[in-house]
RODOVO-879748 format. One record per atom (N, C-alpha, C, O, CB): atom name; x, y, z. Coordinates in steps of 0.05 Angstrom, whole numbers. Atoms other than C-alpha are relative to their C-alpha. Glycine has a CB too. Example, Ala and Ser with C-alpha at 12.3 -4.5 7.8 and 13.67 -1.06 7.14 Angstrom:
pt site N | u 18 | v -24 | w 0
pt site CA | u 246 | v -90 | w 156
pt site C | u 18 | v 24 | w 0
pt site O | u 39 | v 24 | w 13
pt site CB | u -20 | v 1 | w 25
pt site N | u -16 | v -24 | w -1
pt site CA | u 273 | v -21 | w 143
pt site C | u -15 | v 22 | w 14
pt site O | u -5 | v 44 | w 18
pt site CB | u 9 | v 9 | w -29
# end
This chain:
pt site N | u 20 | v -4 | w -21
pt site CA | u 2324 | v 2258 | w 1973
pt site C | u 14 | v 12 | w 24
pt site O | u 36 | v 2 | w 30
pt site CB | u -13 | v -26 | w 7
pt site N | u -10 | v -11 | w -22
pt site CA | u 2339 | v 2303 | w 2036
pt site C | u -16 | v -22 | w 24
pt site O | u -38 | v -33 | w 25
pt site CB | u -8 | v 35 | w 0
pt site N | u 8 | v 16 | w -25
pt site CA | u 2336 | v 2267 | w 2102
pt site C | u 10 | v 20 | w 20
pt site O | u 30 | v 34 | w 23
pt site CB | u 14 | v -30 | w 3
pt site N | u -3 | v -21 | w -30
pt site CA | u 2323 | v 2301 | w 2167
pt site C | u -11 | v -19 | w 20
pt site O | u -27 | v -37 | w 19
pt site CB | u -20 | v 33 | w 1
pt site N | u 15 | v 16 | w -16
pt site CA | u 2322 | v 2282 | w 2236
pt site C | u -26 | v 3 | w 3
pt site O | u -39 | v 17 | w -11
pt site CB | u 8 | v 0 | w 21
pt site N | u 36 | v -1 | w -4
pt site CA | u 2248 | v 2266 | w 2269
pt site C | u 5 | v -6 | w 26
pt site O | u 23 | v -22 | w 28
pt site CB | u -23 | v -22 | w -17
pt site N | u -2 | v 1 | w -14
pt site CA | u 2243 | v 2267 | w 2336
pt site C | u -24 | v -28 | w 6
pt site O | u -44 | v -27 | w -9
pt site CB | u 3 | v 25 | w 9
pt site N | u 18 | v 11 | w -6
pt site CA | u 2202 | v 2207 | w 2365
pt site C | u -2 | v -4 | w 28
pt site O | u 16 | v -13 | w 41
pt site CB | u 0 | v -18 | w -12
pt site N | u 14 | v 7 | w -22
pt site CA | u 2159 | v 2203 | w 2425
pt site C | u -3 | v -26 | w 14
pt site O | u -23 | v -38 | w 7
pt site CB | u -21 | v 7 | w -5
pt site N | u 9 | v 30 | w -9
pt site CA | u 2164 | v 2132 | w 2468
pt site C | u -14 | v 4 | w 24
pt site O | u 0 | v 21 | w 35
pt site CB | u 23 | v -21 | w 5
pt site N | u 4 | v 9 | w -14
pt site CA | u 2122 | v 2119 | w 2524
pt site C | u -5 | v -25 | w 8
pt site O | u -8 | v -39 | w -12
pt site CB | u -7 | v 11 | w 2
pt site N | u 7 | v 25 | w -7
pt site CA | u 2105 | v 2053 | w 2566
pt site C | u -18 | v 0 | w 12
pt site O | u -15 | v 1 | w 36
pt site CB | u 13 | v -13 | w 9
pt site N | u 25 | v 8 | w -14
pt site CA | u 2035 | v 2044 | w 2579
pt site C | u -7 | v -28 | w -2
pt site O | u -14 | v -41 | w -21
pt site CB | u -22 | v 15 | w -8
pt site N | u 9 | v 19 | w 1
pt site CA | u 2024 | v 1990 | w 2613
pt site C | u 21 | v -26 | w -14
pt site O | u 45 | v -30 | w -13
pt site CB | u -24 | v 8 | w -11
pt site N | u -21 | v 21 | w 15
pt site CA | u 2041 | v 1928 | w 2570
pt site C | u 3 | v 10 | w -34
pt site O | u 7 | v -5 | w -53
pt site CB | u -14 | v -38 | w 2
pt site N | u -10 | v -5 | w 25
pt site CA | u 2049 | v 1973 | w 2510
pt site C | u 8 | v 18 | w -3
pt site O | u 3 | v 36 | w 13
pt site CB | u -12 | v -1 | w -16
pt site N | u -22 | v -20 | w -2
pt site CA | u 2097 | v 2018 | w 2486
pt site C | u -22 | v 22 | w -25
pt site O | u -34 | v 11 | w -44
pt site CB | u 40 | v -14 | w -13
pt site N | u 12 | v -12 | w 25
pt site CA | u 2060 | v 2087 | w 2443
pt site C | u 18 | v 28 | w -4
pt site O | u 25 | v 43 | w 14
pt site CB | u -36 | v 6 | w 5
pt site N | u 2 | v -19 | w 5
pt site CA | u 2081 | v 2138 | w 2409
pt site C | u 0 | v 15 | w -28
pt site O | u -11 | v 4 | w -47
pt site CB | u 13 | v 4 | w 13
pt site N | u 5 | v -11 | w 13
pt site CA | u 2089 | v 2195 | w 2365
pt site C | u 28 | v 17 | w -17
pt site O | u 51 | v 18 | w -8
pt site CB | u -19 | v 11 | w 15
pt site N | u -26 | v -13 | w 16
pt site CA | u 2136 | v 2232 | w 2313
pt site C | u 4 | v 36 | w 6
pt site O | u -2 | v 50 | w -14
pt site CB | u -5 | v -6 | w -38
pt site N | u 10 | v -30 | w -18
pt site CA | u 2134 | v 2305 | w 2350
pt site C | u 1 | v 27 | w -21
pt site O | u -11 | v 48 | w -18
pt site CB | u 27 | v 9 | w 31
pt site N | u 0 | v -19 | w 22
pt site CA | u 2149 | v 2344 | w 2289
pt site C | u -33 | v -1 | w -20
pt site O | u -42 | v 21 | w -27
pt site CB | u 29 | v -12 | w -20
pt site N | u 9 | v 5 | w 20
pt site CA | u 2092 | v 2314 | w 2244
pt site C | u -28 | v -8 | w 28
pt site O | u -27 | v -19 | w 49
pt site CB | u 19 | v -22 | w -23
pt site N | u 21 | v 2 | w -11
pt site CA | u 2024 | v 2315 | w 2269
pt site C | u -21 | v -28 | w -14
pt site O | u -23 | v -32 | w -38
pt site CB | u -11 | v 29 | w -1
pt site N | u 1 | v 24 | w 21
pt site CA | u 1988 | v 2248 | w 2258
pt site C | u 13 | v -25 | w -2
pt site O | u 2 | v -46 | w -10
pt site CB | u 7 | v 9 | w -20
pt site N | u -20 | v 21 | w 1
pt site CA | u 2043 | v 2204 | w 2262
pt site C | u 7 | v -15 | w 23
pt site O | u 28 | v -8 | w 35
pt site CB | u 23 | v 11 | w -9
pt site N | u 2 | v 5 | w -18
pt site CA | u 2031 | v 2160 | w 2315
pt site C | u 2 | v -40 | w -3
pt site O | u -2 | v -52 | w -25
pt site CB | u -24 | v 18 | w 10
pt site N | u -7 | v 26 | w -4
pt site CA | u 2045 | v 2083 | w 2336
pt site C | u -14 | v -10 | w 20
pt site O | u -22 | v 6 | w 37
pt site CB | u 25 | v -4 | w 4
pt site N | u 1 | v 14 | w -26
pt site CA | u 2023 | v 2025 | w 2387
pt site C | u 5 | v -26 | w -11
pt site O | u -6 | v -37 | w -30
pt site CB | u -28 | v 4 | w 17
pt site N | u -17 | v 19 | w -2
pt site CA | u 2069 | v 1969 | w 2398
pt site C | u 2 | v -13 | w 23
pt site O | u -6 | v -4 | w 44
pt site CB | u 21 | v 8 | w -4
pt site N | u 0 | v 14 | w -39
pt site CA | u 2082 | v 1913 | w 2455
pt site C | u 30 | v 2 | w 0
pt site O | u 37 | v -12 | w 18
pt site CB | u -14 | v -42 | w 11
pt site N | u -25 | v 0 | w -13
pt site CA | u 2161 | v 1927 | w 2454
pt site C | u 7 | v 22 | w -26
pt site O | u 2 | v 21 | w -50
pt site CB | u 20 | v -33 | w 5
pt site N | u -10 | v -24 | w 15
pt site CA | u 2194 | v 1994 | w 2434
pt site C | u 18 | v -7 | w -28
pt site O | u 17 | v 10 | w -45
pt site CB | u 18 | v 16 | w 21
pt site N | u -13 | v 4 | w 33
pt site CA | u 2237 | v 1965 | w 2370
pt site C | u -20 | v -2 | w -8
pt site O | u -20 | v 16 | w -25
pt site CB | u 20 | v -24 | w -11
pt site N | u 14 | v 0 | w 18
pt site CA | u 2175 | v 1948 | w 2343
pt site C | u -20 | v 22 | w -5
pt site O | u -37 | v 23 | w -23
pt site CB | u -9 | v -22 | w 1
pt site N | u 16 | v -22 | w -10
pt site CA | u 2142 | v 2009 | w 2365
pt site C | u 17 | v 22 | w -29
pt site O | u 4 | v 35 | w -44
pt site CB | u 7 | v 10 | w 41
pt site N | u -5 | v -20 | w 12
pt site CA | u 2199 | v 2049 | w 2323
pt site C | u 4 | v -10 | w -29
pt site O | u 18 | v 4 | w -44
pt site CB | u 22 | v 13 | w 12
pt site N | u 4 | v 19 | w 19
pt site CA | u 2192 | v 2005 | w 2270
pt site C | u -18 | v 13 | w -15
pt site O | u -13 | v 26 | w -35
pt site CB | u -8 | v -26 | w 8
pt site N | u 19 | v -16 | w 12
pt site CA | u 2123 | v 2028 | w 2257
pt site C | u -4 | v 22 | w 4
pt site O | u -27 | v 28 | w -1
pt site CB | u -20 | v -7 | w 1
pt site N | u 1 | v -29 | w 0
pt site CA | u 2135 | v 2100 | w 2272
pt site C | u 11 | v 9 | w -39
pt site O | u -1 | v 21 | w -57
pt site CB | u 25 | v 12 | w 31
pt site N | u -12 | v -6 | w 21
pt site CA | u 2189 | v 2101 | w 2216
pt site C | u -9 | v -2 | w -33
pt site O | u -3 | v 11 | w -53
pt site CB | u 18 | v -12 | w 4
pt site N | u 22 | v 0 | w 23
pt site CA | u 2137 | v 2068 | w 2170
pt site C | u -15 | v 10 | w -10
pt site O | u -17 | v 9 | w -35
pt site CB | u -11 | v -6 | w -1
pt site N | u 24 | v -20 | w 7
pt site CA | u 2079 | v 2115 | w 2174
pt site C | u 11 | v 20 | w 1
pt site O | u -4 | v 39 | w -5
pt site CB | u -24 | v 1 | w 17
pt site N | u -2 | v -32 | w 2
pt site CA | u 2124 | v 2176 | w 2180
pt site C | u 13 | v -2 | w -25
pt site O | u 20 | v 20 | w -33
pt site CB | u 16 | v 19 | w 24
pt site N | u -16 | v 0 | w 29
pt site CA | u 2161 | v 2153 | w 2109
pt site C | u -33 | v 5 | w -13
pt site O | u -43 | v 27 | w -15
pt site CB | u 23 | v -37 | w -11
pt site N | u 31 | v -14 | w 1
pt site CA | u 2082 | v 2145 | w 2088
pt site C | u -17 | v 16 | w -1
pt site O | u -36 | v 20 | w -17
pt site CB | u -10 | v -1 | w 8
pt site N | u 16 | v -30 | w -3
pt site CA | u 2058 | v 2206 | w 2114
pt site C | u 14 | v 24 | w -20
pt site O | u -1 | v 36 | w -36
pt site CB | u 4 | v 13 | w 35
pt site N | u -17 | v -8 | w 15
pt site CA | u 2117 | v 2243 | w 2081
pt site C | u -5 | v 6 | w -38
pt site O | u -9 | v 25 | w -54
pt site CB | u 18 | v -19 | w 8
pt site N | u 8 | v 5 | w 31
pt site CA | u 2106 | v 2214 | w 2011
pt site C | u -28 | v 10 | w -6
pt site O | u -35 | v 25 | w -25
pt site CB | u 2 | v -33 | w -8
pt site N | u 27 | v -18 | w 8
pt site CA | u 2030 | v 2226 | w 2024
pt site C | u -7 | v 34 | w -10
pt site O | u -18 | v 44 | w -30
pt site CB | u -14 | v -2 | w 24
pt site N | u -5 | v -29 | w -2
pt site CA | u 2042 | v 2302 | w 2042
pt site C | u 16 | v 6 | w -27
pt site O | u 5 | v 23 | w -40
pt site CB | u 15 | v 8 | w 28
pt site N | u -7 | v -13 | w 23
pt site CA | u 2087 | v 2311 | w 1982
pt site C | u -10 | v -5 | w -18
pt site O | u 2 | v 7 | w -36
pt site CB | u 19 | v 1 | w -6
pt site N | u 14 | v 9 | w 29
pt site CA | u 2043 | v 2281 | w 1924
pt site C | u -14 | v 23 | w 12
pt site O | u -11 | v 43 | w -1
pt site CB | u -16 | v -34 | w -10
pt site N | u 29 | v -16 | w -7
pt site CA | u 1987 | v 2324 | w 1963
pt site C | u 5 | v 29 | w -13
pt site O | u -9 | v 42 | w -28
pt site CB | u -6 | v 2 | w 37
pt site N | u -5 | v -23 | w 8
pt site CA | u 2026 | v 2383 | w 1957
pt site C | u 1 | v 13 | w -28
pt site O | u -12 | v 32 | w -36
pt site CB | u 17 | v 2 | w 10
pt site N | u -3 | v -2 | w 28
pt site CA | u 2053 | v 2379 | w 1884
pt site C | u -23 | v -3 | w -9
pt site O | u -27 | v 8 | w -30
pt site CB | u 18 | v -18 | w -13
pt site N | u 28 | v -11 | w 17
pt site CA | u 1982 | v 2372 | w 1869
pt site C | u -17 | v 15 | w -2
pt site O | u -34 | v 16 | w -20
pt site CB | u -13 | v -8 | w -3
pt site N | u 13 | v -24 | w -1
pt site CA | u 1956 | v 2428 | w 1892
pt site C | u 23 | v 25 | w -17
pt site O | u 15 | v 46 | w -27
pt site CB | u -8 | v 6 | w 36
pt site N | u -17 | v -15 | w 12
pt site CA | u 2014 | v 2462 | w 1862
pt site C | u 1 | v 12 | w -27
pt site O | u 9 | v 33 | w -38
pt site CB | u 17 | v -10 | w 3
pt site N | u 8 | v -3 | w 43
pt site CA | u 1993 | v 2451 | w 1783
pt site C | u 33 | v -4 | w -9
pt site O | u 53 | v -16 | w -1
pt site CB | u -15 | v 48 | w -16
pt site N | u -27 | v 19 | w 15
pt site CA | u 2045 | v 2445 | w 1734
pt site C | u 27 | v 19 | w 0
pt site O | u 48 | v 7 | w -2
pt site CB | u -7 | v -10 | w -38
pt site N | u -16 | v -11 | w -4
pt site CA | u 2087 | v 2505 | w 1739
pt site C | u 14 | v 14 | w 35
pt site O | u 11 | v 36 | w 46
pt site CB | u -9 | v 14 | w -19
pt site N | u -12 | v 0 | w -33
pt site CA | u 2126 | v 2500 | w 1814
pt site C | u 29 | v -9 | w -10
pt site O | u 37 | v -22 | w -29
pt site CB | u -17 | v -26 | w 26
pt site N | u -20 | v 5 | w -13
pt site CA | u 2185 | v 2499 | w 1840
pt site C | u 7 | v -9 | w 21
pt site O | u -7 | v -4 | w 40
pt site CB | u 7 | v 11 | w 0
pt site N | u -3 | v 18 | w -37
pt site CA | u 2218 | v 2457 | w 1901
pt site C | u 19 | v 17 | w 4
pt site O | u 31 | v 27 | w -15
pt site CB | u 11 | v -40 | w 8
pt site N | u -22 | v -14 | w -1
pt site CA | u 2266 | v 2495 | w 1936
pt site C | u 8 | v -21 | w 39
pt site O | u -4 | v -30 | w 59
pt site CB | u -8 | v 43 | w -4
pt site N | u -6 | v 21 | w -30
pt site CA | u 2296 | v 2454 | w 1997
pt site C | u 1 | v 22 | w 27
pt site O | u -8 | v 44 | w 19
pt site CB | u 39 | v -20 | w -2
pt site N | u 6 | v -17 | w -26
pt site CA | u 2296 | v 2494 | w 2069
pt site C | u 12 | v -16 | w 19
pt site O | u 13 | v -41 | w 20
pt site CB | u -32 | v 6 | w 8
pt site N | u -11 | v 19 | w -29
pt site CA | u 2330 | v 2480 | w 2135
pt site C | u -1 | v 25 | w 19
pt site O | u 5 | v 49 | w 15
pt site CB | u 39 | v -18 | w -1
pt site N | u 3 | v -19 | w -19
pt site CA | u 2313 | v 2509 | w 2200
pt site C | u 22 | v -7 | w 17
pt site O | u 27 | v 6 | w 37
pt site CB | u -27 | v 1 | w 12
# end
């Protein structure tokens, strides 16, 4: 598996901390203290991830190729 960074978004509103994964649209959190805030960022953007690539490979059919990429 390739691992890349992800940038994440914290703010403090108020008495709760929210944010977002800035790469990945979608990928968003609300927490009452930032560890647990990146807690569930890292959750739903592993989630989103796995979602997005079953999604893909299935629109793909049976003859594809993966080819890895780095910007």
């Amino acid at each position: 598996m390739i691992t890349s960074p992800f940038t994440a978004i914290c703010v403090q509103r108020d008495d709760w901390w929210v944010g977002w994964i800035e790469e990945i649209p979608g990928v968003n959190a609300q927490e009452r203290t930032k560890p647990e805030l990146l807690v569930s960022l890292k959750e739903i953007l592993t989630e989103a991830l796995a979602f997005n690539r079953e999604d893909a490979r299935a629109a793909a059919g049976q003859n594809y190729t993966e080819e890895p990429l780095a910007v």
